[in-house]
C-alpha positions, 0 to 999 in steps of 0.5 A: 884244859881238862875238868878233874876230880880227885876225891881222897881218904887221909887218916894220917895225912900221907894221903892228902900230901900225895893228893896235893902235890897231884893237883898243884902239878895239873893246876899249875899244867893248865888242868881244872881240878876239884878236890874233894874228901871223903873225911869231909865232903859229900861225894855222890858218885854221879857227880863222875859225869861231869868230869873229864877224869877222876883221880881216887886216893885211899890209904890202906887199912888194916891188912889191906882193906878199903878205910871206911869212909871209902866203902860207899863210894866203892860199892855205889861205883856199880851205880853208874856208868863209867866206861871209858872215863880215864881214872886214877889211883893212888894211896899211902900204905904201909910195908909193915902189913902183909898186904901192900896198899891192898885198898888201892887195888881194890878200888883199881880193880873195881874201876877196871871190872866196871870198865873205867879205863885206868892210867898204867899204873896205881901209885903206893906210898909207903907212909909219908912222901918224901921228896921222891914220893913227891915226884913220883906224885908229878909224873902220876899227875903228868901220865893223867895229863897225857892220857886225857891228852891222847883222848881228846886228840883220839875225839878229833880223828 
């Protein structure tokens, strides 16, 4: 069993949707997991150490930039170490701007150049999640398990 953290923005509530359907599925796979909001819960950045992985929800704002209450949180990111610990992002967006869940790959990138080692792919939303999005929410949450499986098994070696 894993201990994750998954901390997440939501104006709207697409975000938190997402962000639930990713816990209940580890949960229900035997993982650990405390969620937490950036709208509501104070989230100090050197709470990553005591955690086997972190999962990062963000909508978009605007035309592709970090919603505010996500900025200390991606700036202070540079504060501590997180070489090797396995994160993931996902986040609603909106086709209708030119830039697609451009928070998204903010935060991926900045994980990435601060050498947190990332799932292989960011997952994006486009508004609210249907059944499909849903889904495709499990097989993220499936492809964390799985990483944080291969690295324990790595450990062992």
């Amino acid at each position: 069993m894993s201990n994750i953290l998954l901390v997440y923005a939501s104006t709207t509530g697409n975000t938190e949707v997402m962000a639930e359907a990713i816990a209940d599925y580890l949960i229900v796979h035997g993982q650990e997991v405390v969620i937490k909001s950036f709208d509501f819960d104070r989230i100090d950045v050197e709470m990553i150490a005591d955690y086997d992985a972190v999962l990062v929800g963000t909508h978009t704002w605007d035309d592709g930039d970090l919603p505010y209450e996500v900025e200390d949180f991606y700036e202070d990111l540079g504060d501590v170490d997180i070489k090797g610990i396995p994160f993931g992002v996902f986040g609603s967006a909106d086709s209708f701007y030119d830039t697609y869940g451009g928070a998204v790959d903010l935060m991926s990138d900045r994980i990435k150049n601060l050498g947190g080692h990332l799932l292989p792919r960011q997952l994006k939303v486009d508004r609210e999640p249907d059944r499909q999005d849903i889904e495709q929410c499990q097989k993220f949450a499936e492809m964390m398990i799985h990483q944080l499986n291969r690295g324990i098994k790595q450990q062992e070696v």
